[in-house]
C-alpha positions, 0 to 999 in steps of 0.5 A: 300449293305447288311441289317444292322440289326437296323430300322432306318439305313436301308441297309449299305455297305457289309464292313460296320459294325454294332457294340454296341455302348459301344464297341467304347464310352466309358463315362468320368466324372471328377468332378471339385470340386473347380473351377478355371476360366476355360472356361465354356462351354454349348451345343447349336445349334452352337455346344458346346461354351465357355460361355461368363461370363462377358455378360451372356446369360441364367441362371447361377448358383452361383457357378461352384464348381461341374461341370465336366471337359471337354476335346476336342476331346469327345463327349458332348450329353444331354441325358434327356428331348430329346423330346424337347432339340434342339440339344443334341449332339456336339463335344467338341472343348475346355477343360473346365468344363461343367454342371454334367447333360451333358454325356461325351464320349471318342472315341476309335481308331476306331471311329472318332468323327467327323463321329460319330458326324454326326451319332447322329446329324441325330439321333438328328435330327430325334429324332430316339431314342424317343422311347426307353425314354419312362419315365417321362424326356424323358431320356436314361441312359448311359447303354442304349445308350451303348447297342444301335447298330451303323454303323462302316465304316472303319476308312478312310470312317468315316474320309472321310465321316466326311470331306465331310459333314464338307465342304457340311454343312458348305456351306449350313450353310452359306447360311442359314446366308445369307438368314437370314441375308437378312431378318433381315434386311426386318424386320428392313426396314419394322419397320423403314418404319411403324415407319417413317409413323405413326409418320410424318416423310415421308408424304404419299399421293397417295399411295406413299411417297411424301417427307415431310410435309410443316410444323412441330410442336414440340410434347412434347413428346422427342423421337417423336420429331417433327410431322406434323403442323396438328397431334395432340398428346393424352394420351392413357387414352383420347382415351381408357378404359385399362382392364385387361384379365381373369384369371382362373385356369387351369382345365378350359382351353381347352374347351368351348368358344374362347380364346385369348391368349398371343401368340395370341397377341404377334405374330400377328399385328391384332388378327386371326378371329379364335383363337385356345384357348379355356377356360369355361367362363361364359356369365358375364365373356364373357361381361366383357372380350369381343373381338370386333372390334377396341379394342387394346390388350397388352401384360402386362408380360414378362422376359425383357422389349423388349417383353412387349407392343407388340400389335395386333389390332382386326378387327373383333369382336370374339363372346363370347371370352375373353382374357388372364390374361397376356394382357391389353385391350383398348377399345377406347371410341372415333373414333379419330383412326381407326383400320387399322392405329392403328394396325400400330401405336401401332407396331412401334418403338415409343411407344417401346421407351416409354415403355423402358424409363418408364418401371423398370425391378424387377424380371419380366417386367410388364405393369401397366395400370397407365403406358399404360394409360401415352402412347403418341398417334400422331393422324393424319386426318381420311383421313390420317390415311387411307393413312398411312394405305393402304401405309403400307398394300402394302408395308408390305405385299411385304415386309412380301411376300419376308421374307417369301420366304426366310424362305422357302428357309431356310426351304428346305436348312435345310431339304436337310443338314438333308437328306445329312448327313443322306444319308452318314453316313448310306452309301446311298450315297458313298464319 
């Protein structure tokens, strides 16, 4: 081994070289002036894919007239705002055109672009040359990545190298599908179990599911079908006072008095006991957007209607908190609900299907309070609830143990593909 002369490569083999970057790169841009159905590619963290046009994803421009060509074989790397692009680079596998923004490099025949593929993909994922994009975009220019020193094994070493990490990474990758896989479908039990609960469809008594209930009665309500004899159904405006949250200029965020945000509410089925926001509120504010025990936040805006409605339920009143401008409250005026059940309620399918239904998509999906207030509620006995409540305690939480375990087993797969591809393309590990 022999010092290679760069920081983050380290040591390198002694028939290893080290050569500047434009020696073996050398960047290709043809524009399309005028399209003509040819695939339009994108670079993702599946590599670089061909774009389905008729089922788009993502915006769109109106025309793809000024794209570049694209050829397989090269090389497609983003070379701005990499403090935050998840991948940056990606081997091009389709002729196409793709969006001018993107780099396209050509190999020389000395570099294989599958080793090369691999070296950047652990710059990438090291986010090593962050430092040399010190300006407003986090972007390099073609001229500094060419001045930039790389590794150069012979060629039958990047090849066999590049092999290499195609079957190990494959293996790993499929492993991560799996593991992923497996909690898709916990994710689903565990709303198809809370849905099946709060809404009669399993009868829970004893802490177990004890079949069905004796007797049924029509709701009233289509997609809730029929519940239990005894559950009765109200209109959230019989049970709640909606209140829209604070809305505040930046300049007052970030000191001061407990904030609820919309994150807060949209990832958490009960609201944290301690918040991370803070916002300068006033003592009037902090009355009239108050965070206490029992109230139920709902989240009013978003790009498609799948990600409004979600809810998270406080359990523990937060002392001189308010709540973001993009939530609803509903602070119950009866004590028909109680809190470990609505948490529950409120996250299941059920009311999805209401919000789907009723909700119109303009520009940006929104939750009105006239609508909320229009929301179905199944109301079970207080003693019900509480067994409904403790059921789903237990069996969510072996089931949130479990997911959790595999997304630390995805972590460590992750971390150990990232350590192999680094340990063979700077020579630590020898193929």
């Amino acid at each position: 081994m022999k010092n290679s002369g760069v920081e983050w490569i380290g040591e390198i083999p002694e028939d290893w070289e080290t050569i500047r970057n434009k020696r073996i790169m050398k960047k290709v841009k043809n524009i399309c002036e005028h399209y003509n159905n040819e695939n339009v590619l994108s670079l993702t963290m599946n590599g670089v894919i061909v774009r389905d046009l008729d089922n788009p994803n993502g915006k769109m421009p109106l025309t793809f007239d000024g794209y570049q060509y694209i050829n397989e074989n090269n090389l497609l790397m983003c070379l701005f705002d990499i403090d935050v692009t998840p991948r940056c680079v990606g081997i091009i596998k389709n002729n196409g055109v793709t969006s001018p923004a993107y780099s396209q490099f050509e190999l020389t025949e000395r570099a294989d672009v599958n080793y090369f593929y691999y070296y950047y993909l652990y710059l990438d994922n090291k986010k090593e040359l962050l430092h040399l994009s010190k300006n407003l975009r986090y972007s390099l220019t073609e001229n500094q990545l060419g001045e930039i020193l790389v590794p150069l094994p012979p060629k039958s070493t990047q090849q066999r190298i590049a092999s290499y990490l195609d079957k190990k990474c494959s293996k790993i990758e499929e492993t991560i599908q799996n593991q992923q896989q497996v909690i898709e479908k916990l994710k689903a039990y565990k709303q198809s179990l809370i849905t099946e609960a709060v809404t009669g469809k399993i009868k829970i008594q004893n802490g177990k599911v004890c079949g069905k209930y004796e007797s049924y009665k029509d709701s009233g309500v289509d997609y809730l079908g029929k519940i239990p004899s005894n559950w009765n159904v109200k209109r959230l405006r019989y049970i709640g006072k909606c209140q829209n949250g604070i809305s505040k200029g930046g300049e007052f965020f970030g000191s001061g008095y407990p904030f609820v945000s919309y994150g807060d509410v949209y990832n958490n089925l009960t609201l944290p006991e301690t918040v991370s926001g803070l916002i300068e509120s006033t003592p009037e504010e902090q009355e009239n957007y108050s965070v206490m025990a029992g109230d139920i936040f709902f989240t009013r805006t978003s790009e498609t209607i799948e990600e409004v409605g979600f809810t998270s339920v406080c359990l523990k009143t937060i002392e001189k908190a308010t709540f973001a401008g993009f939530v609803i409250r509903v602070r119950p005026f009866t004590d028909e609900l109680i809190p470990d059940y609505s948490k529950y309620y409120f996250s299941s399918d059920a009311h999805r299907r209401f919000f789907v239904k009723e909700m119109n998509l303009v520009t940006r999906a929104s939750l009105s309070q006239d609508l909320l207030k229009r929301l179905p509620v199944l109301i079970p006995s207080k003693d019900e609830q509480k067994e409904i409540a403790d059921y789903l305690d237990k069996k969510c939480t072996a089931i949130d143990t479990a997911i959790e375990q595999k997304q630390k087993l995805i972590e460590k797969l992750t971390e150990y593909k990232k350590s192999l591809i680094y340990e063979c393309v700077t020579g630590k590990k020898e193929i």
